[in-house]
Structures are given as C-alpha cells and as structure tokens.
VOMARSE-448715 format. One line per 10 residues: number of its first residue (from 1); their letters; for each residue x, y, z of C-alpha. Coordinates in pm, 1 decimal, padded with zeros to 6 digits. Layout:
N
NUM> a> X/Y/Z; ...;
***
This chain:
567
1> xxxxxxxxxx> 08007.4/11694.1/14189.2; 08070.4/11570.7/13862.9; 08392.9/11450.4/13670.8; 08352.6/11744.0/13453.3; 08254.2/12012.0/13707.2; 08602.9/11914.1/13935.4; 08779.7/11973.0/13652.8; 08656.3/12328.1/13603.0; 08707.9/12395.4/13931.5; 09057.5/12308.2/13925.9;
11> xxxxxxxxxx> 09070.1/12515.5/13598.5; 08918.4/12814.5/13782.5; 09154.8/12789.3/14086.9; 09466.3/12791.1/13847.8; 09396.9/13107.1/13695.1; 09449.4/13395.5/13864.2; 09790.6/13208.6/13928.6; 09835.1/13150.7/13577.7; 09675.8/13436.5/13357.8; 09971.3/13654.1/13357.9;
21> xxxxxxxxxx> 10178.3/13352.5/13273.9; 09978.4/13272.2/13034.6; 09950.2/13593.9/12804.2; 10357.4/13651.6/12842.3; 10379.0/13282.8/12689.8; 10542.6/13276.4/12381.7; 10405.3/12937.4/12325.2; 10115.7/12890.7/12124.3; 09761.4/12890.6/12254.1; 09409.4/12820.8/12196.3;
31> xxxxxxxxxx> 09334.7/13207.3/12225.6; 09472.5/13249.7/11865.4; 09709.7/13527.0/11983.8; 10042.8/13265.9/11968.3; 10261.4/13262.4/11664.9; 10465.5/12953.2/11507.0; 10802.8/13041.4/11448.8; 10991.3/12894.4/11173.1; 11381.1/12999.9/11017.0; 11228.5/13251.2/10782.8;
41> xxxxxxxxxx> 11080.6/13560.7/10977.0; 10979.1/13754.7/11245.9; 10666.5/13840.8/11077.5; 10451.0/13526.5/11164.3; 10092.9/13505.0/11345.3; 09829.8/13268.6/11392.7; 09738.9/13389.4/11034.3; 10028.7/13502.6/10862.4; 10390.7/13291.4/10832.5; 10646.8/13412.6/10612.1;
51> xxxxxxxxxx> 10925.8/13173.2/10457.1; 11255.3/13323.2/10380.6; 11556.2/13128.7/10201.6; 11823.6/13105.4/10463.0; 12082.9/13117.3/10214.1; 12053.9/13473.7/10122.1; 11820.3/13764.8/09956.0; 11523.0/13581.3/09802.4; 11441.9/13624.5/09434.9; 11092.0/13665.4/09454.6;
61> xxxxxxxxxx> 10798.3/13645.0/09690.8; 10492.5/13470.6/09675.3; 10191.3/13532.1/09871.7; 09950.0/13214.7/09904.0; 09639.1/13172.0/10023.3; 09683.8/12847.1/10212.5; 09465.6/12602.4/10410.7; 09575.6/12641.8/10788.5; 09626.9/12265.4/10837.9; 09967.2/12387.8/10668.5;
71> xxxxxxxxxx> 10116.8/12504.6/10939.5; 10202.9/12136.5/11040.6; 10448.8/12143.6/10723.5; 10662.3/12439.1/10801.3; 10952.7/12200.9/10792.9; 10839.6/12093.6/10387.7; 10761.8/12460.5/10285.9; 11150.0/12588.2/10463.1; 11328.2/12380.3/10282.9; 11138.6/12477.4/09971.8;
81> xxxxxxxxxx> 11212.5/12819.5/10000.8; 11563.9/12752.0/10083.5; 11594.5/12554.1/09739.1; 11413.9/12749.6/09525.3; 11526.4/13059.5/09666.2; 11205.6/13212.0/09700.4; 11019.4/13377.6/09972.5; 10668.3/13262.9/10054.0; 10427.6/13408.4/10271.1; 10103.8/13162.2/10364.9;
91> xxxxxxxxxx> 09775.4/13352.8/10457.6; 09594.0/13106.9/10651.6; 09211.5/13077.1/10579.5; 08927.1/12871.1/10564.3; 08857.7/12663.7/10227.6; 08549.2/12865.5/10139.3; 08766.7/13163.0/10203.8; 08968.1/13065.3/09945.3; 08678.6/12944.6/09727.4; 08609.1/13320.8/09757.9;
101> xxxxxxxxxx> 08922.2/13482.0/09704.5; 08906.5/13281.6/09364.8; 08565.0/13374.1/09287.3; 08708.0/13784.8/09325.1; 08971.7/13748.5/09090.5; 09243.6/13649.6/09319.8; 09183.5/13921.3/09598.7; 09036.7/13907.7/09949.1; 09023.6/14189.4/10152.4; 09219.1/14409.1/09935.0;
111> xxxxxxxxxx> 09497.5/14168.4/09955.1; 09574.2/13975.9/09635.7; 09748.7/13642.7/09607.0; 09975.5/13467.6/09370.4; 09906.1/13123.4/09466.8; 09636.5/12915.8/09635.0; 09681.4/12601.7/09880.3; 09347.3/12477.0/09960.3; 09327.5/12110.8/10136.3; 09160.1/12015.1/09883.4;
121> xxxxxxxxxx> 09130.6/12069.2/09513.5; 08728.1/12060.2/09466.4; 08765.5/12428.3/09613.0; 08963.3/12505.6/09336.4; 08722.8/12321.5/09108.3; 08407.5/12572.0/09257.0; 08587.3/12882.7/09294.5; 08785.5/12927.8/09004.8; 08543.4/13062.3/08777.6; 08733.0/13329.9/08598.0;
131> xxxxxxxxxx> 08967.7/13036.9/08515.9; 09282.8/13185.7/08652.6; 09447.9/12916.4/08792.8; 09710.7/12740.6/08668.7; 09944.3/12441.8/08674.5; 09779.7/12355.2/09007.7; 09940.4/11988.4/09162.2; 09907.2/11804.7/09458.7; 10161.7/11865.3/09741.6; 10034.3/11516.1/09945.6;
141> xxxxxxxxxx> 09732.2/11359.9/10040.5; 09608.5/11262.8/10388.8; 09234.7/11119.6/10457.2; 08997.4/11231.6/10678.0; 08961.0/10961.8/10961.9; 08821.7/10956.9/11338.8; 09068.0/11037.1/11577.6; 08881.8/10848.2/11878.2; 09089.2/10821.7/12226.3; 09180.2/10458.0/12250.0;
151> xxxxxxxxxx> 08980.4/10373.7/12560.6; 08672.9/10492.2/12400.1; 08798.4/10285.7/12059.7; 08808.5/09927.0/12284.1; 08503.5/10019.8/12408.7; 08306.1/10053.6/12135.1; 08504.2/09723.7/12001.1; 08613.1/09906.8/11701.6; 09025.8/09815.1/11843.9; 09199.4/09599.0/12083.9;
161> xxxxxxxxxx> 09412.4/09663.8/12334.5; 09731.6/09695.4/12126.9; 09573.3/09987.6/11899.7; 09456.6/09765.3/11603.2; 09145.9/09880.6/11457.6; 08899.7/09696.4/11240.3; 08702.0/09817.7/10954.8; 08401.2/10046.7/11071.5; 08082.7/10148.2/10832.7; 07927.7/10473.5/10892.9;
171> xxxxxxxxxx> 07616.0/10311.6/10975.6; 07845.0/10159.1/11298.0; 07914.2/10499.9/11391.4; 07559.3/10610.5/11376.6; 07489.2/10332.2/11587.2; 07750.8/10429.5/11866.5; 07589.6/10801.1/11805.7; 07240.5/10703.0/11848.7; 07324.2/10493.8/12156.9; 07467.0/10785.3/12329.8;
181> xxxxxxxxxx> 07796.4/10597.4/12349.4; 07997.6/10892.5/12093.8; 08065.2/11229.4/12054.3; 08313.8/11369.2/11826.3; 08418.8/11744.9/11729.9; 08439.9/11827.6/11380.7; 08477.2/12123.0/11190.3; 08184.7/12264.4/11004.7; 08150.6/12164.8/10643.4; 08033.6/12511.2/10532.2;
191> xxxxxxxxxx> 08359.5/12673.5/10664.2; 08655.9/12369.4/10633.3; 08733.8/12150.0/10421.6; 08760.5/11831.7/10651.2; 08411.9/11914.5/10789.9; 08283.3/11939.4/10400.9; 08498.3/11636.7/10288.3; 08362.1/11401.4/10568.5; 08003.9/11537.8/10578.4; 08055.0/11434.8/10161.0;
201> xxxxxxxxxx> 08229.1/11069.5/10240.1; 07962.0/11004.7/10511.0; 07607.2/11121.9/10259.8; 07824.9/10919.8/09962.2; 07858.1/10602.4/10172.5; 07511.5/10602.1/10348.0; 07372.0/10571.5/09965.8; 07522.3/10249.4/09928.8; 07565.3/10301.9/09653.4; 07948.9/10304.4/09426.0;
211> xxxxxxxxxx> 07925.7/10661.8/09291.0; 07913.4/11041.9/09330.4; 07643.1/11199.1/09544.5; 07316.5/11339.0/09268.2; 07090.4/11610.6/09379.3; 06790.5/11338.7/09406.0; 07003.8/11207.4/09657.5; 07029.2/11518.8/09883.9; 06631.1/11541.0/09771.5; 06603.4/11196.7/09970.9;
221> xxxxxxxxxx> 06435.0/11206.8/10327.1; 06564.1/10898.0/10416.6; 06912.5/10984.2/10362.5; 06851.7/11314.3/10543.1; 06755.4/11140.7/10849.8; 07039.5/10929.4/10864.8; 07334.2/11211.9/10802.2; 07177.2/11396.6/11046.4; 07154.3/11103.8/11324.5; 07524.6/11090.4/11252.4;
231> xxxxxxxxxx> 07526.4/11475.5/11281.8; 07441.8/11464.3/11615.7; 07685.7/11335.4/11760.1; 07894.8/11645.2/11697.3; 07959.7/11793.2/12032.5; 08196.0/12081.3/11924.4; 08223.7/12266.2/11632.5; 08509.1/12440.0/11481.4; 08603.0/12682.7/11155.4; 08984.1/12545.6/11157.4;
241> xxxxxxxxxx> 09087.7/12170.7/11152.0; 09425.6/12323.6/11309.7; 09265.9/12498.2/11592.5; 08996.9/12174.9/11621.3; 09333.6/11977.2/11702.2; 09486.1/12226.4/11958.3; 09151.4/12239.7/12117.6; 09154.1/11843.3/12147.2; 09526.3/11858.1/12262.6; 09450.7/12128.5/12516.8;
251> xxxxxxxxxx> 09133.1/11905.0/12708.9; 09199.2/11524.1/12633.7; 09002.9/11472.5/12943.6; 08681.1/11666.7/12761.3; 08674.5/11508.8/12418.6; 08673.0/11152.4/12337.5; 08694.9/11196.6/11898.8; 08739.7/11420.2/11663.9; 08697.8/11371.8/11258.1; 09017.6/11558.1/11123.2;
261> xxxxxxxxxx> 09268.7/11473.7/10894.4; 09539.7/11204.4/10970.1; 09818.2/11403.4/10962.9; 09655.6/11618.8/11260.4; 09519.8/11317.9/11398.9; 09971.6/11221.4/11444.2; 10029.9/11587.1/11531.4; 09765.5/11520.9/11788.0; 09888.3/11198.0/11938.6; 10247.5/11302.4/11949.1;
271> xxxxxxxxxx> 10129.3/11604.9/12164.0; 09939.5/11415.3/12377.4; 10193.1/11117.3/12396.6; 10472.3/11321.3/12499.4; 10236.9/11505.2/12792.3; 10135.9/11133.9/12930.8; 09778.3/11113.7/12780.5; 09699.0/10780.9/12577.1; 09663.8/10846.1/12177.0; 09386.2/10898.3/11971.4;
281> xxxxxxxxxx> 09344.7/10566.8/11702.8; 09295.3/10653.0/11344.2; 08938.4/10502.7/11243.2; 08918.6/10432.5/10874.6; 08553.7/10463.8/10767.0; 08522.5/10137.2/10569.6; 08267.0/10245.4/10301.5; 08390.3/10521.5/10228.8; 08661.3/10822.7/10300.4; 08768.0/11145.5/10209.2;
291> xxxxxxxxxx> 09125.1/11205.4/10087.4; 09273.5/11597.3/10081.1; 09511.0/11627.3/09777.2; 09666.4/11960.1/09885.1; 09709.1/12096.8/09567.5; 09936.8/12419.8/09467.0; 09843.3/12616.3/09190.5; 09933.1/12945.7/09031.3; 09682.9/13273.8/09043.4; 09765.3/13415.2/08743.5;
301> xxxxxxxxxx> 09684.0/13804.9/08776.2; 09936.1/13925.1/08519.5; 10213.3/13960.0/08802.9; 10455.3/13850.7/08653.9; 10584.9/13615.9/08883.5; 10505.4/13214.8/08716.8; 10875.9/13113.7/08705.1; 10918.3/13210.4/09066.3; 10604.6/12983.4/09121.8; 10743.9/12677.5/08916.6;
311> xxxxxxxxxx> 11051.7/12707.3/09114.9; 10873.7/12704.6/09437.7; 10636.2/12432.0/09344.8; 10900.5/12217.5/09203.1; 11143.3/12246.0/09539.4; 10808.5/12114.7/09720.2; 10839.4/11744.9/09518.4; 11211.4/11745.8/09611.9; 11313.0/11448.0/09821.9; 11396.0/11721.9/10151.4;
321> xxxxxxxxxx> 11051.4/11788.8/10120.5; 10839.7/11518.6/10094.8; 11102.7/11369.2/10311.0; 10942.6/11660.4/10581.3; 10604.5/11617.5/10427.3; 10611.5/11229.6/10559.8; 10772.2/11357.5/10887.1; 10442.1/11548.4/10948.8; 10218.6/11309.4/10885.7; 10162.5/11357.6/10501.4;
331> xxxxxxxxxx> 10145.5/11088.1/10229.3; 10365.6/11167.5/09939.6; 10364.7/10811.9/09706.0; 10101.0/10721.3/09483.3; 09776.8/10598.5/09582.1; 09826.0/10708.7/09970.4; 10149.3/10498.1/09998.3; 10463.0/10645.3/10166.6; 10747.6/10694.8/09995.4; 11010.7/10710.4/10276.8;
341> xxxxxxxxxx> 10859.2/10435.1/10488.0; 11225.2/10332.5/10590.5; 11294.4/10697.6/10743.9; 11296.2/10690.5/11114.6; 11121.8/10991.9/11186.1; 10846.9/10879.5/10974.3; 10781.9/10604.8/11135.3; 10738.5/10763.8/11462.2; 10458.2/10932.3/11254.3; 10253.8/10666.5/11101.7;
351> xxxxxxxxxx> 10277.6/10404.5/11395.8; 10094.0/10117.2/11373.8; 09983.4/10145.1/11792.7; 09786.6/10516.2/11706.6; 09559.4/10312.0/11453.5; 09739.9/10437.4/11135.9; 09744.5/10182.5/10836.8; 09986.4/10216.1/10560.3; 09844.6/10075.7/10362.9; 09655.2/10210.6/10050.9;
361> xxxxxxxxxx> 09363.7/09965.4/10015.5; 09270.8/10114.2/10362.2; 09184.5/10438.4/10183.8; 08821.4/10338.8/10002.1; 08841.2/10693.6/09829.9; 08461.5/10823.4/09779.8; 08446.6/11023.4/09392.7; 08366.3/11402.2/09441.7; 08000.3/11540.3/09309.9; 07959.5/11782.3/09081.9;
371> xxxxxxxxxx> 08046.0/12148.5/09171.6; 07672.1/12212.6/09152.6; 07587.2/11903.7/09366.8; 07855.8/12035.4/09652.6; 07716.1/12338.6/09682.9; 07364.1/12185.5/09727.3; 07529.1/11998.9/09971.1; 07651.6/12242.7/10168.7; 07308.5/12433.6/10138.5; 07116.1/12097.0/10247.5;
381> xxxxxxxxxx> 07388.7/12070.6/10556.6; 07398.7/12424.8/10676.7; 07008.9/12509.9/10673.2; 06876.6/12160.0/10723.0; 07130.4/11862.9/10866.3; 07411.5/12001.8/11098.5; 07271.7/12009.3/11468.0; 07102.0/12320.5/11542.2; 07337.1/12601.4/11727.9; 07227.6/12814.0/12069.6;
391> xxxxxxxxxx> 07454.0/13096.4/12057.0; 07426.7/13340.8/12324.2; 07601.5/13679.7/12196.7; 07704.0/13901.0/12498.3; 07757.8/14262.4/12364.0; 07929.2/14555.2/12464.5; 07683.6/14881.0/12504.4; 07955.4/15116.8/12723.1; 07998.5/15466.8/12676.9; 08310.8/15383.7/12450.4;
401> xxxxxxxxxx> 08103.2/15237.4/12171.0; 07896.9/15540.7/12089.7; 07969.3/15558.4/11668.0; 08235.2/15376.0/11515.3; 08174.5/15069.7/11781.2; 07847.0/15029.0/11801.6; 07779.9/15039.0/11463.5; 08069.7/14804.0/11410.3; 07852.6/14551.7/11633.6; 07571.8/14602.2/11428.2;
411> xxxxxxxxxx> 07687.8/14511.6/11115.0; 07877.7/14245.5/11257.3; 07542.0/14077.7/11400.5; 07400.9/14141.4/11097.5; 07660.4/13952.7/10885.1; 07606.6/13612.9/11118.9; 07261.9/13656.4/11182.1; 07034.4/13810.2/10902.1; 06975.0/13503.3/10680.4; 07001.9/13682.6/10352.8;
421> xxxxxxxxxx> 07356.5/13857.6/10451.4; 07443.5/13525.8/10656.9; 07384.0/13323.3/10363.7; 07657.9/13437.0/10134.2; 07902.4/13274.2/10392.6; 07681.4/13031.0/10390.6; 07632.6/13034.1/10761.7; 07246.7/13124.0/10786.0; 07061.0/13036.5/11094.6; 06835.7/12709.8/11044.0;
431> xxxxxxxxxx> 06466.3/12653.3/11129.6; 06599.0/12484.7/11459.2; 06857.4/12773.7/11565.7; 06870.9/13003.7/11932.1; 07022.9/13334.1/11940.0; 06971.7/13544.5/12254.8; 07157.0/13886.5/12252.6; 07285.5/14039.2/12597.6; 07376.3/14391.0/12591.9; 07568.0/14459.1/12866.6;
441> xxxxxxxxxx> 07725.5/14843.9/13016.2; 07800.2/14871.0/13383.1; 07561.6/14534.5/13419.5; 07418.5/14328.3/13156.9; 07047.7/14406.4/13055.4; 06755.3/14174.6/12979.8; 06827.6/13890.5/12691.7; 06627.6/13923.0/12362.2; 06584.8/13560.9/12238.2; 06549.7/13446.2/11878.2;
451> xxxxxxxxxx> 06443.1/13121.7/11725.0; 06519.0/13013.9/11404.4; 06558.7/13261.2/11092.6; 06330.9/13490.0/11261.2; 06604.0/13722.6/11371.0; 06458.1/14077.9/11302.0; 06320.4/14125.3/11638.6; 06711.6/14078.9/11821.0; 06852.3/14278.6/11555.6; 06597.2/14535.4/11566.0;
461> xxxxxxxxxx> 06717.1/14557.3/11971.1; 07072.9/14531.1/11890.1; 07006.5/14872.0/11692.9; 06821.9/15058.1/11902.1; 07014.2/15049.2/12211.7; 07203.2/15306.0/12287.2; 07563.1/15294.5/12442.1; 07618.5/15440.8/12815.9; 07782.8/15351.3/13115.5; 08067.2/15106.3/13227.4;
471> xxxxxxxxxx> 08174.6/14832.7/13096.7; 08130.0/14470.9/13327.3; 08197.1/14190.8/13114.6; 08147.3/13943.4/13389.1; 07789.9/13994.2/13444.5; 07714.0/13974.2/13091.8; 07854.8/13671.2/13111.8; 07683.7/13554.0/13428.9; 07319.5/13626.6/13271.7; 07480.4/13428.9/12961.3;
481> xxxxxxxxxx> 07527.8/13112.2/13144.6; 07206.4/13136.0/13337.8; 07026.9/13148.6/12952.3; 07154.2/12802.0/12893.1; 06909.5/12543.7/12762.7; 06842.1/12286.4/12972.4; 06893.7/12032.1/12690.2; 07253.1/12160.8/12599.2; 07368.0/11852.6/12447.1; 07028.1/11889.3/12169.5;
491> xxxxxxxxxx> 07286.5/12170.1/12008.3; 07608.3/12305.9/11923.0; 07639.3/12532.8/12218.1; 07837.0/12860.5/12216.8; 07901.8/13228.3/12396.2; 08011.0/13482.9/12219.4; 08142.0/13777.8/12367.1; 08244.3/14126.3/12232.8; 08410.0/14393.4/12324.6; 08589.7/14690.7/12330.8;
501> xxxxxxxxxx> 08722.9/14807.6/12673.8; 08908.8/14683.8/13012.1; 08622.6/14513.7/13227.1; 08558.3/14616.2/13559.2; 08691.9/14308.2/13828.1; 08415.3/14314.7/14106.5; 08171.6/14045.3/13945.8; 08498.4/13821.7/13805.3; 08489.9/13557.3/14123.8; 08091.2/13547.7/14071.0;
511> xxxxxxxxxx> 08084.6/13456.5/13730.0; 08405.5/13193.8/13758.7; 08161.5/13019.6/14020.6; 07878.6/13057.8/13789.1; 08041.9/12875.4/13525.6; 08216.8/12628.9/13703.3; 07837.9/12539.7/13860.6; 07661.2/12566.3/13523.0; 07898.0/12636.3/13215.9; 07895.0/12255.7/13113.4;
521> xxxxxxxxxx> 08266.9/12300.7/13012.6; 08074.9/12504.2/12686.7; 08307.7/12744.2/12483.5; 08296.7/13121.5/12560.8; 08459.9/13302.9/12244.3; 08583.6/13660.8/12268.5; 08589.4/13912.0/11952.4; 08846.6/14185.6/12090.3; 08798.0/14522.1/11940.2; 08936.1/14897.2/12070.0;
531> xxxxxxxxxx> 09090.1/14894.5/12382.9; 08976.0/14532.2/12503.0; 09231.3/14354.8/12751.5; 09391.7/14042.7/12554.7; 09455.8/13935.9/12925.4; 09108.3/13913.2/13022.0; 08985.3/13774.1/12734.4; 09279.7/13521.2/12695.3; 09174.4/13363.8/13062.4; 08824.7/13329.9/13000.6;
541> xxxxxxxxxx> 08930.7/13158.4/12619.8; 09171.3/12943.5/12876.0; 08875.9/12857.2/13147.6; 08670.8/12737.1/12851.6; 08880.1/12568.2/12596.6; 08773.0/12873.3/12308.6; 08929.0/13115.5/12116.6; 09002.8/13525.6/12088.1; 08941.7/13639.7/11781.8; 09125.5/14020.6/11670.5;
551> xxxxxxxxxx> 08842.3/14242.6/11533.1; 09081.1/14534.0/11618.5; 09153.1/14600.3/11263.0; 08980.6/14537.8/10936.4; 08616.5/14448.2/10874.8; 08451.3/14329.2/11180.0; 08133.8/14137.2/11019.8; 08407.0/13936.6/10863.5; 08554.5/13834.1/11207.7; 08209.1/13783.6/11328.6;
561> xxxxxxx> 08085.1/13527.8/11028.6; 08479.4/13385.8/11103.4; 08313.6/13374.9/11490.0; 07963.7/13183.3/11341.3; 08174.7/12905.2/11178.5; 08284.1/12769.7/11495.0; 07942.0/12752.4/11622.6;
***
C-alpha cells in the first residue's frame, strides 16, 4: 500500500474516536465552522470578527470589507481599536468579492460597508468605479513567494541544508513542474488575490521583458503555453489564502508547496515548527514577484462616519501596531524593509533558517497592468490557462427537498455551472472541464457527466428530478469516488456534496473503505443546508483535508460559486 493510502487509513481509523471531539473543539478547523477569538467580542466566525476598544464604550463602528489573510493581524487591528476608540467589524471575503461590493455602491448582500481592506490595491483600482473611495493607504506589504517544505527545497537545489535559498526564475520552476518533481497549492486567481497576483508576476516575468503585461501579450500562444506548463503543477486549489494555509498546516505530509503570501508562509512554519514538522522556505521568484500593499480606504456612502475612519486608520501606523503588524509576519518600512528588525518577536518571524530575506532588493516588484489588461487576464486564466477541474457534485434528492430545497440546488448549480451565469464570478467551466452530477435519496442514482461548457444536458437532469425517499449520503459518495478519472493528477480534482438532512449510517464503513482504497487523499467539500448534521459533514471535511461551507442562510448560488472557487 502506498505512503499516501496508510495515511488515510490511519485517518479513517481515528475518526469515529475523534468526530465528537472534533465538532465540540473550540479550536479552529479546516471545516470553516471554528471562530478566532480576539479581546473585542463574542460575535466572531470564520467570516465575521468584531474589534471592540477595551477601554470602554466605542465611539463609532466601522464595518470593513476585509481580505481574510487579516485575520493573522488581530493583534495590529486590537490595538487599533483600543487607540482610536473605535469598534471595527472585518467581513472576510474574497478580493473579487470586494471588487464587487465596490462595483454595487458599497453593498453586498444587503450589507453595506464603510471601509474596504483588500490585499491588494489593484482591486480597488477595478472596482471602484463610482469613485467612492477615499483616502485609501497601505497598512503593510508582504510578497507572494513559494512556501516549499525544505526537503523538497534541497532537493530541487534551490537551498542548502541550513535553509538558504538562491535566486529561482520562473522558468526553473516550470522546469521542476514539467519534470514531475513539484506540486504546489495555490489559490485561484479569479477568486484571491495571491492566486491573481502570482498568476500576474509569473505571465509578467515569462515575457522577459521589464514592463506591465499588454493584451498582445495575453494574445501570445507562446506565452500561453508556458503559464500554463507552470499551471500544472497546481495540485490543490483554494478560494482563501487563509484557509490554503490551514489546509497546508493540517497535512504537511500531503503537500510539498504552496504559493501564498509570506506572512502566511511564517504563520505556516511557526504552526508546523511548534507541532515537530520541518518549515516551509520562502522562495523568492527572481524575475519577478508580487507584493500585496494592504491598503485601507474609506467607502464613502454619506454615513457620516470619515473622522471615525481617520482615527482608525491613523491608530493602524502607530508604533503598537506595526510593532504587531511585524510580529505577524508583515513588512511595515519602506520598500519591504522592517522597521522593528531589533524586536524579538519579530525576529522569530522573519528567520533567516525558513528562507525569509530581509532584505528589499530580494523583492524584484513586477508593475501592475492596466485594469482592462487584468481583467483580460483573469478571462485568459479562468477559461483558457488554469488546469482543467473534474468536479463531481453529489446532490441531495430526499423527500425533505421538495420546494424551497430543491430549487435552492438548482439555482445553486446553475450559478457554478451555466457559463453565462458562471461567468459573472468569473468561474465558467473551460473547454477542458468534467462535471458529473449524482443525485442521491435513500441510494445515489446514475451520474450524468458533462464535458466542458456543454452543461445543459446535467442541468436539464438536475431539474427534472424529483425529490423522494431517504437520505444516504454515503453512497452518493461511494458512486462519487468510483467516477474518478483515472488520470486525476491531469486536473484540479474535487467532490462536492450537498445537503440538507441527517444521513442514514449503514453505508458509512463502506464508503470510508472506498475512499481510503481510491479517494487519492482528493478533497470532499460539504455545502450544509436545512437540517444537515455539522457532525457528519465536519468528519468527512476532516478525512479529506476540505471544507463545510453554511448555505443554511442567505443565497445559496452564492455559497455554491464560493464552493467553485476552490475547485
């Protein structure tokens, strides 16, 4: 049996000892459902973290729409609030999410915001076309490196034994790629910014040429070809660079890279240093690199709320917090320098053994494109040069989703999978693509397969059939992992389960077997929606390194594009 199939089993054995353990944890967990607590609230989630002065009543409250890679700076943004004396509350999103929330005025969901925190400020740039942001300022900056596990590093020659790295051009790591000798995860560049901001650095560099990407360069077929060699190589996708670094964390054993910022790539190693595992090494693409600014800036709706703002903002470039900033692996000094380098704590951030160079002249900082040349770049990527995704979506038909339910499903396929509605999150299915639907009641019916954008036929099915019956999760998810493609590692593999009710138990030992025969270690993701059991679905997100995602209130075709960008 192999390396990776032990391990599974292993996994599999520890579960039904751990499950219950596992969903009364209050740490946090790759399922989503886990909270990070700071000194402000109560009220915090995996998407929601409120920031309240610990001095007294705040004076105001801002609501941001933040990148989620800020929950690493909880420290920064607490002692913010505690010196401006104003509440915060960060909504953590996706960039394009926020791209969008600018493009609507401000709002998202019905919810409006006073501030935005992207990663980086290009989605500002190309979603701020009503011109309603203001004063907007960079927080810190961190690039976007390879986090590569060090004895893959000294393997490929790219460090030595003491975690010293040398220079390495993208056309090196197309060569490891192409050789069979790397895989990384990365998140997707239509969904997060680190995935768009490397997938940018890498196109830039491969020009070889000294300035921003053109359109005749995403027009060029040679070019094309050699971003997506370097594509390939991507052996999990993700929709969070946050969650992409938990999921790392969680399985050092499964992943030897990921691309992700620097600052995650320290969070990372001082997770995995602290639970015995070697580091990852920060790899510094030599041609070229992506830098996230962070920037801060003011929505200004009318609300009446811009000094609170400029207080906020300001407390964020006091010395207590860029003193935290540095302490969590951000960059506050000019050029990518650090401006407490003396500081103790930050040292144990930016050591020299993970890979991580102080320096600034490490940081070859590619220029952005135009907004209109981004967004052609994004088009080019999602419909033409990411790896092609087989996603196998096993759906609930049970008596419980007659109405509401099952035509919650449907619109929910529809948003991921019809390429006209798919394309406004710009997640449409390319040429290349595999979608096979599983209904599933009492026992899981026959797959309908789809290839490419030719996705009429599966949603036609997913429409016409009608709920009944039981509801046996498990054997959907048996007949899922029997429709795997014998070339798995040709795509960006994924199953996708949904819904709504407490499975039945009797088929649970088959399909544990089943995947720890034939699952390849591939993510199952769960959409929970109506009565579904967060235990269940929590120990099959466990078993497979994934994700729950809570469709149990609000729009469910929004959780099930959020679903598509990790796949």
């Amino acid at each position: 049996m192999s390396t990776m199939g032990k391990r599974i089993l292993r996994a599999v054995a520890a579960l039904a000892a751990g499950a219950m353990m596992l969903a009364g944890s209050g740490c946090a967990s790759l399922n989503g459902n886990g909270g990070n607590g700071t000194n402000g609230t109560p009220q915090n989630s995996d998407k929601v973290q409120t920031f309240t002065p610990s001095g007294g009543k705040a004076s105001a409250t801002l609501n941001i729409a933040s990148g989620s890679e800020n929950r690493e700076v909880a420290a920064a943004v607490q002692k913010a609030a505690d010196e401006s004396g104003v509440a915060v509350t960060l909504n953590y999103m996706g960039s394009l999410d926020i791209m969008a929330a600018l493009e609507n005025g401000g709002v998202s969901g019905g919810t409006t915001y006073d501030a935005v925190w992207p990663a980086s400020s290009m989605w500002i740039s190309m979603g701020d076309t009503k011109h309603l942001v203001k004063d907007a300022a960079s927080t810190s900056t961190t690039p976007i490196v390879f986090g590569i596990e060090k004895s893959k590093a000294v393997e490929l020659g790219w460090a030595d034994a003491s975690g010293k790295t040398k220079p390495v051009a993208t056309t090196d790591i197309i060569d490891a790629v192409t050789s069979g000798k790397l895989k990384f995860s990365m998140t997707s560049a239509t969904q997060s910014n680190s995935g768009a901001s490397a997938y940018l650095a890498f196109a830039t560099a491969l020009t070889g040429k000294n300035e921003p990407l053109s359109a005749d360069d995403l027009n060029n077929t040679d070019l094309q070809s050699k971003v997506a060699a370097l594509l390939k190589g991507v052996d999990r996708s993700s929709g969070s660079s946050d969650w992409l670094k938990d999921m790392v964390v969680a399985n050092p054993d499964r992943f030897d890279a990921m691309v992700n910022y620097e600052s995650l790539v320290i969070q990372a190693n001082k997770q995995l240093t602290q639970a015995g595992h070697d580091p990852l090494l920060a790899v510094y693409p030599a041609d070229g690199i992506a830098v996230s600014d962070s920037p801060l800036g003011y929505v200004d709706r009318g609300q009446n709320l811009k000094d609170a703002f400029s207080k906020f903002q300001q407390a964020l470039q006091s010395k207590d917090s860029k003193l935290e900033f540095e302490r969590a692996g951000r960059r506050t000094g000019l050029g990518g320098t650090l401006t407490y380098a003396s500081d103790a704590q930050v040292q144990q951030s930016f050591k020299a053994d993970w890979g991580i160079n102080t320096d600034a002249s490490a940081l070859k900082t590619i220029a952005l494109p135009a907004a209109s040349v981004i967004d052609q770049a994004l088009s080019v990527y999602q419909t033409a040069l990411r790896k092609p995704s087989y996603t196998i979506w096993v759906v609930d038909y049970s008596g419980s989703m007659k109405g509401e339910g099952k035509q919650g499903v449907v619109d929910g396929l529809n948003a991921a999978l019809n390429p006209e509605q798919a394309k406004a999150s710009r997640i449409e299915p390319s040429g290349k693509d595999v979608n096979i639907l599983i209904p599933f009641a009492s026992k899981a019916d026959e797959p309908v397969a789809a290839n490419g954008s030719d996705t009429a036929s599966l949603l036609s099915a997913a429409a016409n059939r009608d709920p009944r019956g039981g509801t046996n999760i498990y054997d959907g998810l048996s007949k899922a992992i029997a429709q795997l493609p014998s070339n798995v590692s040709d795509y960006t593999t994924a199953i996708v389960l949904m819904t709504d009710g407490m499975s039945e138990t009797g088929d649970r030992s088959k399909f544990q077997s089943d995947y720890a025969a034939k699952g390849q270690g591939l993510p199952i993701f769960s959409i929970m929606f109506g009565d579904a059991d967060p235990t269940q679905l929590d120990e099959i997100a466990s078993l497979s390194n994934a994700k729950v995602f809570d469709g149990r209130s609000g729009d469910l075709a929004a959780v099930f594009r959020q679903v598509k960008g990790y796949n």
